[in-house]
N, C-alpha and C positions, 0 to 999 in steps of 0.2 A: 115234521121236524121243526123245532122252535127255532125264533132268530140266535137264542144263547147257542144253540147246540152247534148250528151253521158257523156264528162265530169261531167260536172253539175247533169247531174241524178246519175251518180256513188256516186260523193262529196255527196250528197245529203243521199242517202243511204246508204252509212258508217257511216255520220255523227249519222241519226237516229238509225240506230245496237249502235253505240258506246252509246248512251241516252238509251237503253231499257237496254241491258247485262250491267250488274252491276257490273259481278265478270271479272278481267282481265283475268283468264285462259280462263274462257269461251268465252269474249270477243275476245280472240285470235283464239281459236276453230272456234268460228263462220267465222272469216276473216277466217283462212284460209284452216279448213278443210273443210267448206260449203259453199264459194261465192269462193277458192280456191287461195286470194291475195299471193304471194310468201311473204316471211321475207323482204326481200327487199322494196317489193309492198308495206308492210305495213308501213315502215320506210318513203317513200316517201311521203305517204298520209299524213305524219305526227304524226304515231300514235308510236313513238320510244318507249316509255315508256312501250311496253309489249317485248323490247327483251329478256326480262327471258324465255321468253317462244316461242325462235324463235328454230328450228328444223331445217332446212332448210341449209345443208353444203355447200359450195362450192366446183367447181368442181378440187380442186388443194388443195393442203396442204399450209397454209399459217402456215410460221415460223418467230416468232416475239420473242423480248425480254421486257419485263419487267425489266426498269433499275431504280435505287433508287442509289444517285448518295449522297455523303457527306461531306462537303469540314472540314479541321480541324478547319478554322473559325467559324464552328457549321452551317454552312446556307446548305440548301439541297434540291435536287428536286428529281422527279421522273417522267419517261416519258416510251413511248413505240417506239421501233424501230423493223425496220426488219432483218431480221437474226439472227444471236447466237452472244451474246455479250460472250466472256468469254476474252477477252483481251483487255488492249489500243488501238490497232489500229481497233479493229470491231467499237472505237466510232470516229473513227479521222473522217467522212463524216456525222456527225450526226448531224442538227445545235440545237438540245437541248443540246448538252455535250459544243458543239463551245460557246452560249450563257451561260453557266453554267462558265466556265470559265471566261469569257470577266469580266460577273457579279459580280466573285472573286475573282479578282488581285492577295488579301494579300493571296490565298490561298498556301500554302504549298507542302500540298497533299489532296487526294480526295478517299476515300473508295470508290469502287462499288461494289454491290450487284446487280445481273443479273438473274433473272428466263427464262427459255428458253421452249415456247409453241407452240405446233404446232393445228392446224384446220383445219379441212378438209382430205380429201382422195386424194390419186396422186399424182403425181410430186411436190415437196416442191419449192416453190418460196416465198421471200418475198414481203409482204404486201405493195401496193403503199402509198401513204399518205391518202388517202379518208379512204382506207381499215383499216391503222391505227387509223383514226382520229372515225370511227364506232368502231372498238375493245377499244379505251378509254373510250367511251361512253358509253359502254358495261360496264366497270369496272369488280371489284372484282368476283362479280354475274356471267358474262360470263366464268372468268378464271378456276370460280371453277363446270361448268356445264362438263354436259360428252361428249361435241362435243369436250374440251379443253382437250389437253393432255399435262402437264409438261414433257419435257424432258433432262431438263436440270438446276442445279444451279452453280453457280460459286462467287467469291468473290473477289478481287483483289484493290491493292491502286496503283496509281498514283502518282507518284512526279514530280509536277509540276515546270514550268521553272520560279521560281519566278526571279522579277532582283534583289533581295538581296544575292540571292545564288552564292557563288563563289566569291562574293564582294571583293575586297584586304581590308586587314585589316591591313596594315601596316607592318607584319611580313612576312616575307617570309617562303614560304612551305617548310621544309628540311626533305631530307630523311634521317631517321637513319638505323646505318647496321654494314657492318663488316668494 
């Protein structure tokens, strides 16, 4: 049997399970405590929509930060990076916070709010971008399962370099004193 034809009977076979199981737990039971698909497997096949119910850890501690970023202009995002944000410079290589800025000129300063999560077992390394881009996908639902552990919050504003800051304004600075 060729690898096309095995593919094609697999496709085939998931697809008809996914048509009979109804309920997604079970639907997930089925992949993968009885045909034995990894979390991953499942995700590939296309079937992302049951990652509430993946189980399945990785073999290392991935440490990510949940950042919610706010500029005084009222605009705001929120994105996921690797490592422990709890300062300015954990975001200086980050191109969400890079683009966050660009996007805000007039901004002033910039509140962050940083949740800091780890997953998995082992040596802690941060998450590549693929790795990130599945934990967003994941959302809320994953952060708050029990493979996720919070280990961290933090809070801190930013004062950005706006160019009106420092501007001369016609008066000269004088220090007063003795």
């Amino acid at each position: 049997m060729t690898d096309k034809r095995k593919e094609e009977l697999l496709n085939a076979c998931i697809g008809w399970i996914c048509e009979v199981v109804s309920k997604n737990e079970d639907l997930y039971s089925s992949l993968h405590n009885v045909i034995g698909l990894s979390d991953s497997e499942i995700e590939e096949v296309g079937i992302d929509y049951l990652n509430k119910y993946f189980t399945d850890k990785p073999d290392k501690c991935l440490l990510f930060s949940k950042v919610t970023l706010t500029a005084d202009n009222g605009s705001t995002d929120e994105f996921y990076c690797g490592g422990i944000v709890n300062c300015e410079e954990n975001l200086e290589n980050v191109d969400a916070y890079a683009d966050f800025l660009e996007d805000n000129p007039d901004a002033e300063s910039i509140e962050v709010e940083s949740r800091v999560y780890s997953y998995g077992e082992g040596e802690s390394e941060n998450p590549d971008d693929e790795e990130l881009a599945k934990i967003a996908n994941k959302g809320d639902e994953f952060l708050d399962s029990e493979n996720v552990d919070e280990i961290e919050s933090s809070s801190f504003i930013i004062l950005t370099d706006n160019e009106d800051f420092g501007e001369d304004d016609g008066e000269p600075f004088r220090m007063g004193g003795l």
